[in-house]
C-alpha positions, 0 to 999 in steps of 0.5 A, spaced: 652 187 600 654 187 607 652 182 612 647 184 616 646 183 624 642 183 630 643 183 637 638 183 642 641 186 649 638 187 656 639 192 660 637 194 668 635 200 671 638 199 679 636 204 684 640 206 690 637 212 695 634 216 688 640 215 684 642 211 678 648 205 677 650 207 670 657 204 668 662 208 664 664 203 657 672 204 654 669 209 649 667 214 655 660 213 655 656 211 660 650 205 659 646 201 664 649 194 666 647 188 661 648 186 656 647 181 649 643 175 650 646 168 649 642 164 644 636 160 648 636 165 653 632 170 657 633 176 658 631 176 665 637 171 665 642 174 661 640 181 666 642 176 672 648 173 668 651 180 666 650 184 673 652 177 677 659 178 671 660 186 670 658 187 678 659 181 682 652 182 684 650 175 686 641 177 686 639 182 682 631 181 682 628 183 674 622 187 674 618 189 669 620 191 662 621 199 661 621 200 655 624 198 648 628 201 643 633 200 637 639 203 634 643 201 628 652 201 627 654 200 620 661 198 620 666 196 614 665 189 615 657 188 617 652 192 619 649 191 625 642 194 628 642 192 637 635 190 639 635 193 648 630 191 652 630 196 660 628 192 666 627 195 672 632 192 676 633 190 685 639 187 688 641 187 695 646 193 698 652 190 697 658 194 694 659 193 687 666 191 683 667 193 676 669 188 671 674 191 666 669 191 660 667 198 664 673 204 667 667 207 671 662 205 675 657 211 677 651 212 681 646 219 678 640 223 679 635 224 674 638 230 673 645 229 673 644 223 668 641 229 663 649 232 661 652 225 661 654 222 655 649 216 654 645 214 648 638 216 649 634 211 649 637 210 655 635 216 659 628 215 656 628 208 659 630 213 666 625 217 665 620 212 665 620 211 671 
């Protein structure tokens, strides 16, 4: 039998002027900024620490918890089931820099999100708001 693995991952919702930061992943779709916890912490610490590494965004503001949801990756070595956890997030206007674990960053409209290659949990996490 396969190991079996979880991650736990927070993720933020950013809004600028009615759009949405949505950051490209080098597989070509598009997720919200976070990512895993590290053991012992937070997710509001880990969404601080992932936005400080991914976006060089120094104080992003957790809000509250949108919404949760789960999905499973079977590989040939393990099985893996992600745990995401979407807070709404506040940072100050500044400009952004991608890190290179992302090819694109993108802002988008509700509307524009619906055609964009993305898991939908994240897109029921958007519409939540």
């Amino acid at each position: 039998m396969k190991p079996q693995i979880q991650f736990i991952t927070a993720k933020g919702i950013l809004r600028r002027e009615g759009r949405i930061l949505c950051l490209k992943d080098t597989s070509g779709n598009w997720e919200l900024p976070g990512g895993r916890l590290d053991f012992g912490e937070t997710p509001e610490l880990a969404l601080k620490r992932e936005f400080k590494e991914e976006l060089e965004v120094q104080d992003v503001q957790v809000g509250r918890l949108l919404h949760a949801w789960t999905f499973m990756v079977s590989g040939e070595d393990s099985d893996r089931q992600y745990v995401l956890l979407v807070y709404e997030c506040e940072a100050p206007q500044q400009e952004l820099r991608r890190s290179d674990e992302h090819l694109e960053i993108g802002w988008f409209t509700k509307g524009e999100i619906v055609d964009l290659p993305m898991r939908d949990g994240y897109k029921q996490a958007i519409n939540k708001l």
